[in-house]
C-alpha positions in Angstrom: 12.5 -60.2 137.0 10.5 -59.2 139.7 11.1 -56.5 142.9 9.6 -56.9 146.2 7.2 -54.0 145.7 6.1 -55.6 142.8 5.8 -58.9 144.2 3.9 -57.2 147.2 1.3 -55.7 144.3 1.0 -59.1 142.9 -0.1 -61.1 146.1 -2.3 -58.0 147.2 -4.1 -58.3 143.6 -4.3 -62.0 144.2 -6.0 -61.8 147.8 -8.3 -59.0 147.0 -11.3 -60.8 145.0 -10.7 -63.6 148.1 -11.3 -60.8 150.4 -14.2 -59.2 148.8 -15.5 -62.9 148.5 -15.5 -63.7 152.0 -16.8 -61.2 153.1 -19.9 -61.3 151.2 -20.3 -64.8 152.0 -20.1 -63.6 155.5 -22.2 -60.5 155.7 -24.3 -63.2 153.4 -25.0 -66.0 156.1 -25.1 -63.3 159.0 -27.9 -61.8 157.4 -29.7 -65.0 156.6 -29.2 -65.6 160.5 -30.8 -62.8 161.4 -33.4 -60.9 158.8 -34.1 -57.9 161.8 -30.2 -56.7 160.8 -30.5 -56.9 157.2 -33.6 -54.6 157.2 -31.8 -52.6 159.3 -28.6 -52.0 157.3 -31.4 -51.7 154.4 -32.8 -48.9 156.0 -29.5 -47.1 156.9 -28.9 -46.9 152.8 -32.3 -45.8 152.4 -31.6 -42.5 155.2 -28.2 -42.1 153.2 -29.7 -42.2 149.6 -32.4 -39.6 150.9 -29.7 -37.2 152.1 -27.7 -37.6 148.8 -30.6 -36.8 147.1 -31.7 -33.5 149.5 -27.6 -32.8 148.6 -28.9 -32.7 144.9 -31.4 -30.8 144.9 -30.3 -28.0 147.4 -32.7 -29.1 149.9 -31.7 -28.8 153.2 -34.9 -28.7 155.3 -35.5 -32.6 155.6 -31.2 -33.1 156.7 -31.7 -32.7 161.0 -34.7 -35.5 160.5 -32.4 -37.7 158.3 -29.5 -37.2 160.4 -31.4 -38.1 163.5 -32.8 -40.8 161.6 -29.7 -42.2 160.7 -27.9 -42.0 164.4 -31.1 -43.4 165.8 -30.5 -46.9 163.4 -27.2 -47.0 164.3 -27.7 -47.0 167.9 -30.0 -49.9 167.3 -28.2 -51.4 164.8 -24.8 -51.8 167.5 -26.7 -52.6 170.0 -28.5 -55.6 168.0 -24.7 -56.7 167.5 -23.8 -56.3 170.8 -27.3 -58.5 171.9 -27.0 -61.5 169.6 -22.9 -61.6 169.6 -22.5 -60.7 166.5 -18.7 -59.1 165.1 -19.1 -55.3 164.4 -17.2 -56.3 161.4 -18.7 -58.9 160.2 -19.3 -57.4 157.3 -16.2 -56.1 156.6 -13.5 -57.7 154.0 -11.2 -60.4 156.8 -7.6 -59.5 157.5 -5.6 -62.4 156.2 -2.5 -61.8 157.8 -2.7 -60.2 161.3 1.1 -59.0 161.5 1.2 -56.5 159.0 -2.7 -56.8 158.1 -1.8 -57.4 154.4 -0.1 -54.4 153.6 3.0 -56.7 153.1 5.4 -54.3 155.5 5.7 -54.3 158.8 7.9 -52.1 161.6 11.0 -53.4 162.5 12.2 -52.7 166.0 14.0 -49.3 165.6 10.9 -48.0 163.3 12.1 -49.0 159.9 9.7 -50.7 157.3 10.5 -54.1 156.1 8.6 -56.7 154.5 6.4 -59.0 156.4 8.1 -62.5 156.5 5.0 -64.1 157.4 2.9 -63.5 154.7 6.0 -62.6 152.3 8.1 -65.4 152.9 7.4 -67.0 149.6 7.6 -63.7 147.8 10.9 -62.8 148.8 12.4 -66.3 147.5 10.8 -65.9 144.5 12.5 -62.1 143.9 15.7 -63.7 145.5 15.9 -66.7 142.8 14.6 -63.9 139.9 17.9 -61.1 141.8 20.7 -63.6 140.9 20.7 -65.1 144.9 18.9 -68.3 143.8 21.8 -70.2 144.8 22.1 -68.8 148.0 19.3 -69.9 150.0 21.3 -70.2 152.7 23.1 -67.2 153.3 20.3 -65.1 155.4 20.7 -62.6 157.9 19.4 -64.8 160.6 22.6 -67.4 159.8 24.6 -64.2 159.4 27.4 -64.4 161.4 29.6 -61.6 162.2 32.2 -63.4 164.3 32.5 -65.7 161.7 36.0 -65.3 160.3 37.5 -64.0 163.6 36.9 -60.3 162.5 33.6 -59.6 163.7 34.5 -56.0 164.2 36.0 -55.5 160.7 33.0 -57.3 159.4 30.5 -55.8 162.0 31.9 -52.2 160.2 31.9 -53.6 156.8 28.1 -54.7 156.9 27.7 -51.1 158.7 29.4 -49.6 155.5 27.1 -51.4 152.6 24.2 -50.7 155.5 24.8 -47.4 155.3 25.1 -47.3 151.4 21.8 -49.0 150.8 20.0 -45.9 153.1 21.7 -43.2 151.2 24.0 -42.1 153.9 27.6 -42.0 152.1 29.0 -39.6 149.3 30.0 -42.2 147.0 27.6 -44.4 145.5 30.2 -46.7 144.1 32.4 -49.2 146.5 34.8 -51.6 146.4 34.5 -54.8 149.3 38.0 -56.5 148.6 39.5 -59.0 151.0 41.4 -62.6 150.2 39.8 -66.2 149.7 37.6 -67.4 152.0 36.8 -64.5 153.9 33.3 -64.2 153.5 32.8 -61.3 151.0 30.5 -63.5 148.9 28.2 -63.9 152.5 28.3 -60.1 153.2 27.3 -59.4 149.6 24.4 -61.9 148.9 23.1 -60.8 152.7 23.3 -56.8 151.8 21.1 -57.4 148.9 18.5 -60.2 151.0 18.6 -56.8 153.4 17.9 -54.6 150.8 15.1 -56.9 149.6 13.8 -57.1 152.9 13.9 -53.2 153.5 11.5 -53.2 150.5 14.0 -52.0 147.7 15.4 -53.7 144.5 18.1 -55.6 144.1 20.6 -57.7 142.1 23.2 -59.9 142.4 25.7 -61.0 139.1 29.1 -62.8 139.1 31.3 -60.2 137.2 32.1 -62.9 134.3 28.4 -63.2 133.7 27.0 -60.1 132.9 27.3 -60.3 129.6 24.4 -63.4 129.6 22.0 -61.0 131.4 19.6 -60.0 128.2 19.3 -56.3 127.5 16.5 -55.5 128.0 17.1 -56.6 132.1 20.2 -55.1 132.2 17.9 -52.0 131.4 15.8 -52.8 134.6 18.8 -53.5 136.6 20.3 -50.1 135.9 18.0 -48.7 137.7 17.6 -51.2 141.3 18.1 -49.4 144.5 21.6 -52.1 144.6 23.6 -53.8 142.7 26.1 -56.1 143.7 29.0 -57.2 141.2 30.9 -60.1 142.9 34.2 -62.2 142.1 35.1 -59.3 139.7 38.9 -58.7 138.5 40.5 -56.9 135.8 40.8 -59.9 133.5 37.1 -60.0 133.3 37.1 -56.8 131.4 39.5 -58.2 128.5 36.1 -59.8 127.2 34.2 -57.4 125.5 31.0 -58.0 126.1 31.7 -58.4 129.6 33.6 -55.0 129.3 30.5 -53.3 127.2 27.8 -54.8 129.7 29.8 -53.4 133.0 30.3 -50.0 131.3 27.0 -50.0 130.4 25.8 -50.7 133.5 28.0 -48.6 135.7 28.0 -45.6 133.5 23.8 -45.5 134.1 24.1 -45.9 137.6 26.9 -43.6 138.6 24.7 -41.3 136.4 22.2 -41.5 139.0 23.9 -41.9 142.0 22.6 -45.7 142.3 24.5 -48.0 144.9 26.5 -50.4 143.1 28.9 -52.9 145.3 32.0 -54.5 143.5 33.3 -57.8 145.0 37.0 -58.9 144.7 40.1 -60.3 145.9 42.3 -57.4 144.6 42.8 -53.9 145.8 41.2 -50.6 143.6 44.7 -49.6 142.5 45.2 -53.1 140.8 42.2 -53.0 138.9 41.9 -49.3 138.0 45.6 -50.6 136.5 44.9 -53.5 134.6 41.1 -53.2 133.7 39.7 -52.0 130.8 40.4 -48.2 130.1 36.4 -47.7 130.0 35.9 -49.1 133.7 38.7 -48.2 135.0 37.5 -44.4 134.8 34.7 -45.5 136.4 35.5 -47.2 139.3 38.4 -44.7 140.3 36.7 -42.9 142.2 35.1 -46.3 144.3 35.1 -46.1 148.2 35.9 -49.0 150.1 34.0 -50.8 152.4 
């Protein structure tokens, strides 16, 4: 199991020798090119292991000189750069991806961070197949489509409701998305999480009759993802007990801290605070609905 953040910290790690690498190669062969810029880079140490050294020792007297000094190299140093064409930061580690210059997040039009799909593209279906959306690959928010069904304003204000979950900015932490056969729920809850992902939290997504396969010790993890999404569940789902122990489990940690959970299904909250499992059905009583 893997988040984005996570996945971010591992490409990062992976680039950074490649960075440092090139760029020694390249401050490497520029210097070879041109031995007058070399010695003068050489001597701009010298000036600032001199002044580190007056610092040491309380010895002020020589700083003006070696502050003079040192301006005077790097007036002669830029222009040599400027003379014989030569990249002020050449000897700086490359940017490998210009878009979000490998920070893996970029800002989206209205200021929010998300992660950058040109660098992260791969990273992201790698935390999708590892959240439970492996089998989704196409539901995306680009194929998203609100009008869809017919309802695009009761799905425009559903997607605004688990939106608006995901950012913090409801009461309850908890909801229900219900709705018949066929009416997209499964789309609107694999593309909340894919938008959570994207927004550079963690999510999950489980089929209600398969929690109980999830191993403990990442149902531990998933207690505490920024979402989680429990799809196609119904009350007869709780009559298994290990179903029942791993939802209660789950949604007792994350109503303990206020975590947003999403519960997927066909019936309405009455029917399955009525016929689930005593345990869950205190728990999701007090669901909103989206």
């Amino acid at each position: 199991m893997k988040t984005i953040i996570e996945a971010n910290e591992e490409r990062f790690s992976r680039i950074r020798t490649a960075k440092k690498l090139a760029a020694e190669q390249n401050r490497e062969s520029t210097y070879k090119r041109f031995p007058e810029l070399r010695k003068i880079d050489a001597d701009i140490m010298n000036v600032r292991t001199s002044r580190m050294i007056c610092s040491i020792e309380h010895d002020r007297e020589p700083l003006p000189a070696l502050d003079k000094m040192e301006a005077d190299l790097y007036k002669k140093r830029e222009q040599f750069l400027a003379d014989n064409g030569i990249a002020s930061d050449f000897d700086k580690e490359p940017v490998f991806c210009a878009k979000c210059g490998d920070t893996g997040f970029v800002k989206a039009k209205d200021g929010r961070r998300v992660v950058c799909t040109a660098c992260m593209k791969d990273a992201l279906e790698e935390v999708y197949e590892q959240s439970g959306m492996g089998d989704f690959r196409s539901y995306t928010l680009k194929n998203f489509d609100i009008g869809y069904f017919k309802d695009d304003g009761r799905r425009a204000a559903m997607f605004g409701n688990i939106r608006r979950l995901i950012e913090g900015k409801t009461d309850r932490k908890l909801m229900l998305l219900t709705g018949g056969t066929q009416t997209g729920k499964t789309y609107l809850a694999v593309v909340a999480c894919k938008y959570a992902a994207i927004e550079g939290m963690s999510s999950y997504y489980v089929k209600a009759d398969r929690l109980s396969r999830i191993p403990q010790s990442d149902l531990d993890v998933i207690k505490n993802y920024d979402l989680v999404v429990i799809d196609d569940f119904q009350a007869e789902v709780t009559a298994d007990k290990w179903n029942a122990a791993a939802l209660h489990t789950l949604l007792e940690a994350r109503l303990a801290s206020g975590r947003a959970t999403v519960i997927v299904s066909m019936s309405p909250l009455e029917v399955l605070v009525a016929d689930s499992d005593e345990r869950i059905a205190g728990k999701i009583r007090g669901a909103g609905i989206i």
